[in-house]
N, C-alpha and C positions, 0 to 999 in steps of 0.2 A: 480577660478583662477584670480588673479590681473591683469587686462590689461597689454598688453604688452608694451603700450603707455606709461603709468602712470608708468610703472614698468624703464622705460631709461631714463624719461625727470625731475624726480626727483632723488638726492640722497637720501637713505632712509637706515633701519637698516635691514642686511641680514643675516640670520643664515645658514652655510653650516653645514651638518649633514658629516662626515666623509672627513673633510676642507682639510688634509692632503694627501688625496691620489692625486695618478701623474696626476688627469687630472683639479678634484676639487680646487689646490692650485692655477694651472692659471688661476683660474674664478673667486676667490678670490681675486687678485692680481690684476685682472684689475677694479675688482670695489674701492678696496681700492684707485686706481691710479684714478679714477674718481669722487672720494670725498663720495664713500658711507662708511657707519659705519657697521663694516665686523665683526663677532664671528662664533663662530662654535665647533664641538666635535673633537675629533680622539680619537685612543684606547692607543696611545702613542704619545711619543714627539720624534720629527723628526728632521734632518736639514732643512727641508721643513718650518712645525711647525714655529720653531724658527724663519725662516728668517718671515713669518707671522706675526708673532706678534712683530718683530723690527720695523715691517712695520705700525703697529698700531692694529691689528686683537686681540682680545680676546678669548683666546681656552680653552675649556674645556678637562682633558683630561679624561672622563669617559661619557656615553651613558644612560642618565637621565633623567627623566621627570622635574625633579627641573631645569636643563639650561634652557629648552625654558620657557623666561619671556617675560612678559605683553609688552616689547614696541619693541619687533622683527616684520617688517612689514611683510618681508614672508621670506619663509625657503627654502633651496634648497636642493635635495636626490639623492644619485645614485642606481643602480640598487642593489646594495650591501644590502641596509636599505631593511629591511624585515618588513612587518605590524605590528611585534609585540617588533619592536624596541619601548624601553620607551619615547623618544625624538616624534617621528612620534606620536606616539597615542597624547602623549602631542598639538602637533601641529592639531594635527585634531577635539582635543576637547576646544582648546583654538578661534579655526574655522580662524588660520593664515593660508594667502593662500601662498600654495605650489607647487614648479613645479620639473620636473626634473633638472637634470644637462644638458643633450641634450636641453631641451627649453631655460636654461636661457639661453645658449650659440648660440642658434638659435637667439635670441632678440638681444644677442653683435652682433652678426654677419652682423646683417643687418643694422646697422650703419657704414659698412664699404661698401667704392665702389669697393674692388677685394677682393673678400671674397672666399678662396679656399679648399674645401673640400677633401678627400685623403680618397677614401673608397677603399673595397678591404678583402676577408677573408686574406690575407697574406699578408707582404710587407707596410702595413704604415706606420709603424714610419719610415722604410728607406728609404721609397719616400718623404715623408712630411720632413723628414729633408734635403733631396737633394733639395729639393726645395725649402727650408728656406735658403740654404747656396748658392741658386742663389740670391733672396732677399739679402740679408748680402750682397753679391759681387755686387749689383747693389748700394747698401748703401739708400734703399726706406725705413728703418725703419721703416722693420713688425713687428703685434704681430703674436706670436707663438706661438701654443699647440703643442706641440707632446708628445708624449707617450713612453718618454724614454729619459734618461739625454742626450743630445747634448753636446758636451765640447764647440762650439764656442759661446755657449749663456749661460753656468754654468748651464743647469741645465734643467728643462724640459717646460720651457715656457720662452718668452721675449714679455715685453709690449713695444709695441712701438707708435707712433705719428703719424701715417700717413694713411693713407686709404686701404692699404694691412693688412690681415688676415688668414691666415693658419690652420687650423686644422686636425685630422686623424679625420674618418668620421666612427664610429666602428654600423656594422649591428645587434649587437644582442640586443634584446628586440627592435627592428627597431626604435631604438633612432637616426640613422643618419634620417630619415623623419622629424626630429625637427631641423634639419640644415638648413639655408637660406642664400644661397652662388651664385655665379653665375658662376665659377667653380666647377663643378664636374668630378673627376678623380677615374673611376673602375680599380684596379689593373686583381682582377680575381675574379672571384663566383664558389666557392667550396661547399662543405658541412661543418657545422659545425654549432656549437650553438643549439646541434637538442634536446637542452633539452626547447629551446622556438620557433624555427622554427620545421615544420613538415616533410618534405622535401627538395629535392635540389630542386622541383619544386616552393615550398613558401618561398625558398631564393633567387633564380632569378625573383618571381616576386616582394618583396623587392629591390631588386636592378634595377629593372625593374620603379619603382614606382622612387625611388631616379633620376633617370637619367631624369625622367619624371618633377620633378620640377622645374626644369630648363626653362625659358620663352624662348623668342626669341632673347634675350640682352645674355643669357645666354650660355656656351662651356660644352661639354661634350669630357673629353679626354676617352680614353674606350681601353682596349686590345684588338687588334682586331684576338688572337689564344684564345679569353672565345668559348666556343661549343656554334652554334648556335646565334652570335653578334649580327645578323640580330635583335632578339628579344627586344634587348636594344636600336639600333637604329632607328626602324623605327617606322612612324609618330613625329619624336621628334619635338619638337619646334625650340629647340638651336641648333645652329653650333657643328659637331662633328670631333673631329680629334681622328683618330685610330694611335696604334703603334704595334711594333708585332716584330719580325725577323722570323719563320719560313711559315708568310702567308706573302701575299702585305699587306702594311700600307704606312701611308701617313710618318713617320717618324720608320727609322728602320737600324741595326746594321750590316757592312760587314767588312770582314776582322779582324775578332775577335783572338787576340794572349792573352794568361795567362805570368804572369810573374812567377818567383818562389816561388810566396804565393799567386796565384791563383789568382788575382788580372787581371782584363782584362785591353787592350786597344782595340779600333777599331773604325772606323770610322761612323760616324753620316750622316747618307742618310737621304733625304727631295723628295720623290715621285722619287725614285732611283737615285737621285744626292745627292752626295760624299758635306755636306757643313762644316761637323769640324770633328776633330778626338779627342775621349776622353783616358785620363789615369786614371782609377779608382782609388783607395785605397783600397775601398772591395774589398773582394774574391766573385767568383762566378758567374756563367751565371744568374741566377735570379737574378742581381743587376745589368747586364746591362739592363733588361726589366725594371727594375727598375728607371734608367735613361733617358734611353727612355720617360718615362714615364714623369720623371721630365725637360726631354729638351721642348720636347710637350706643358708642362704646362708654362716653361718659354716662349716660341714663342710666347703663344697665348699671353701673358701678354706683351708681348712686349719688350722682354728682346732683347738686343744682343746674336749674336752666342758667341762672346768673353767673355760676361758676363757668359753669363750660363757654358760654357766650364769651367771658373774661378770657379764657384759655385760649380760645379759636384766634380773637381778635387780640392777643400780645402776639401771636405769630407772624413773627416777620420771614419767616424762609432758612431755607438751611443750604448751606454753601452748595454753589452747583445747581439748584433748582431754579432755573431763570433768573440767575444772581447777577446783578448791576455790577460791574466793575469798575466802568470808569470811562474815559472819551477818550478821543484822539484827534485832534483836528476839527473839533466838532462833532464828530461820530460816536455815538451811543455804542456802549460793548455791553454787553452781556451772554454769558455762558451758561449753560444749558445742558444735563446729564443725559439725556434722552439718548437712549441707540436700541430701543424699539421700534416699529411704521406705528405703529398707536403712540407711542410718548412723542414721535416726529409732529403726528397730527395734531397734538392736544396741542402741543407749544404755537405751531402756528396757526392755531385759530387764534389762541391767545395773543397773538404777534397783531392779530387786525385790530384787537383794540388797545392796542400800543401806540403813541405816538413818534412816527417815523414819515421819513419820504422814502426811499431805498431800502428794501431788504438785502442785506448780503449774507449769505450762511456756508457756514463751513463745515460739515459734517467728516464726523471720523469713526468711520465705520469700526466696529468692536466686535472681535474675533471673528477667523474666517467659515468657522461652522455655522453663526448666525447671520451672515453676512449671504453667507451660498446658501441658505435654509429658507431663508426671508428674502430673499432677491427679487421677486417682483413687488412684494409687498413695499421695500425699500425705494424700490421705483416709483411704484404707485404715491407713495405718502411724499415725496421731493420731487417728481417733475414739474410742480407748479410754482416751484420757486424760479424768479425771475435772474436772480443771480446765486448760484451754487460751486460751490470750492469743493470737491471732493482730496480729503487729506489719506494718507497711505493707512491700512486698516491697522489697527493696533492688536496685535498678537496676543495679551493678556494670556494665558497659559497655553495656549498653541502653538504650531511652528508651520510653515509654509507648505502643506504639502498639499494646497485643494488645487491647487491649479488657479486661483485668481485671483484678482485684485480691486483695489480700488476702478481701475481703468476698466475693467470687468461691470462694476457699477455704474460709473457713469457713461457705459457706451449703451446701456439697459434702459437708463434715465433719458438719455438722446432719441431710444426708439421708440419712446412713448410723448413723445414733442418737448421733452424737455430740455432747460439749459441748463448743461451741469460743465465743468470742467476740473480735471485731474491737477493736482497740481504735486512732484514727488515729496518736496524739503518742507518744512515749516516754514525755509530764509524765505523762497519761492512764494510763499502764499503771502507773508506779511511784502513780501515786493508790491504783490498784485493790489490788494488791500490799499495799501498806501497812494498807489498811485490811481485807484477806482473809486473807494470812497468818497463821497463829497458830504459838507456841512449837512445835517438832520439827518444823514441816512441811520440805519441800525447795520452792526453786526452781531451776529452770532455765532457766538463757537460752541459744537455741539459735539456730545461724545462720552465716553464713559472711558476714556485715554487720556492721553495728557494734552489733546487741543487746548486745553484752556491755556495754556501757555503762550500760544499765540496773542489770544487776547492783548493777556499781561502786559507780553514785552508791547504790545501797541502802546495801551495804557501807559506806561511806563517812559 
């Protein structure tokens, strides 16, 4: 592997191996901005893509041995590139050195002096953008990664000129340990990814390990309702600020009112003094942890109460987080990322202070290692929906080999008194939809797959 020295203090020529995807195009995008000579593959052409190559980036749009040529200095992969991609082999026998997407981005990172990490099994893109929109309102032009189109930055990353940095800090294949930040913020540590973690127990000690990099110079913001916090904070190096609302924390939420789209207000306590009151735009109790989270992170950075308040409250959501779409007949749509039993749960509490008559939800379970991992948990958090559309699971880098299905799921949901139904096509389900729906009800398309397509075409 090419020094990491060598690799920042030259511009030099980069090949990103699937350029186009949400996290890969803003690593591309800041080299381009820093005078490197940028190419790379994707499987198709995107508005991503394109704005890339306006930018000057050369894209392939097929997965070849014949792109990677003789004068690429190194190449970049995400977890997605599999060994027996033709591009990688290519790269390994041409003996061009290769890193992850987490390391190149660990190398940006540490050329910046407030470098802020956003991990967390739930909740990062909408923490890391609440806290990108205090940034904005402070006007310190950060760069930004998130993980999910922002509207007040067009799009899912913004380069900026100045010594703040922002990223989500994602634990699977423990690619956030190639982050090198001096913020670090744990939303929660759940289960999940258990097709490369082994248990809850070697995902807390990843998260354990992450909160550990952090030197003496360095903050650790941390939930302080994770089971067990004790574990993540002691012996640390760095200063630690917790937040919470049903334990003590040093920043935490009272007086919590929903408006009539479940949207909170309430006021912002600092060691049980009352210091700003916030007015959401999300819906839901999990996005004032959320905020929380992201006031904390502005404090520490030295934000104003007024700033940050300003930042919290221009947040209007980021595509996919309980995003309004549009009607159909009268029926309210809205789509919904969630393929956690905890992100299942958050959304529908949030759903009761929502204005509807009908719930109808469409769940699209997301990969079959999490799917067979979480299976009662998945039960458990959707049997009390009154009307459930189970859509066919989405494969996302997987292939069929657990033995089960969606039908799998909802015969699990059925054993627990629930009503769930299987439905196999998309055509299938917008059938059903159509002819169940009635005026005020809500639908929800949930998933972290291409449900939202159904939505659409309703919409539409």
């Amino acid at each position: 592997m090419m020094d990491c020295k060598n690799i920042m203090e030259k511009p030099c020529h980069v090949y990103f191996m699937g350029i186009g995807g949400i996290s890969m195009s803003g690593l591309a995008e800041i080299l381009l901005d820093k005078g490197y000579k940028v190419s790379g593959s994707d499987i198709k052409q995107t508005e991503v893509t394109n704005l890339l190559e306006e930018k000057g980036a050369h894209i392939n749009y097929s997965q070849v041995g014949e792109n990677i040529t003789d004068d690429i200095d190194f190449a970049v992969y995400t977890a997605a590139i599999r060994e027996n991609n033709e591009e990688y082999i290519m790269v390994k026998e041409k003996n061009i050195p290769s890193m992850t997407r987490a390391m190149l981005l660990g190398y940006i990172m540490e050329q910046y002096k407030n470098a802020i990490s956003v991990s967390g099994t739930h909740g990062k893109t909408t923490t890391t953008s609440m806290i990108s929109e205090i940034m904005l309102a402070s006007a310190c032009d950060p760069t930004i990664l998130v993980g999910g189109m922002l509207n007040s930055i067009g799009g899912n990353y913004k380069i900026g000129h100045s010594d703040y940095i922002i990223t989500e800090a994602c634990e699977y294949t423990n690619s956030f340990l190639s982050l090198i930040s001096n913020v670090n913020v744990i939303l929660n540590v759940k289960e999940d990814h258990l097709d490369f973690f082994k248990d809850i127990d070697d995902i807390r000690h990843s998260f354990k390990v992450f909160a550990d990099k952090l030197d003496e110079n360095g903050n650790l913001i941390i939930n302080n309702e994770i089971d067990d916090v004790d574990y993540f904070t002691k012996d640390l190096k760095a200063k630690c600020t917790t937040f919470g609302i049903d334990v003590k924390s040093d920043y935490s939420a009272k007086n919590i009112k929903y408006n009539a789209f479940a949207c909170a207000e309430f006021d912002v306590t600092y060691k049980d003094e009352i210091i700003n009151h916030i007015c959401l735009k999300v819906p839901g109790h999990h996005n004032v942890l959320n905020a929380l989270a992201a006031y904390a992170t502005g404090k520490v950075l030295n934000f104003s109460d007024d700033i940050i308040k300003k930042g919290l409250e221009n947040y209007g959501g980021t595509d996919r987080r309980f995003q309004f779409k549009g009607s159909f007949n009268g029926v309210n749509v809205v789509d919904d990322y969630a393929h956690h039993p905890d992100e299942i749960k958050a959304t529908l509490e949030a759903v009761k202070n929502y204005p509807h008559k009908n719930l109808y939800l469409v769940f699209q379970p997301h990969t079959y290692t999490r799917t067979l991992s979480l299976m009662e948990e998945f039960a458990d958090a959707l049997k009390d929906v009154n009307n459930l559309i189970l859509a066919k699971i989405y494969p996302a880098r997987e292939t069929d080999d657990l033995g089960i299905s969606s039908q799998t799921l909802c015969d699990k949901i059925n054993e627990k008194n629930g009503n769930a139904i299987y439905l196999d096509t998309f055509e299938e389900i917008e059938k059903y939809l159509i002819n169940n729906c009635k005026e005020g009800d809500l639908l929800i398309t949930m998933g972290a797959g291409n449900v939202v397509e159904i939505g659409e075409k309703l919409v539409k």
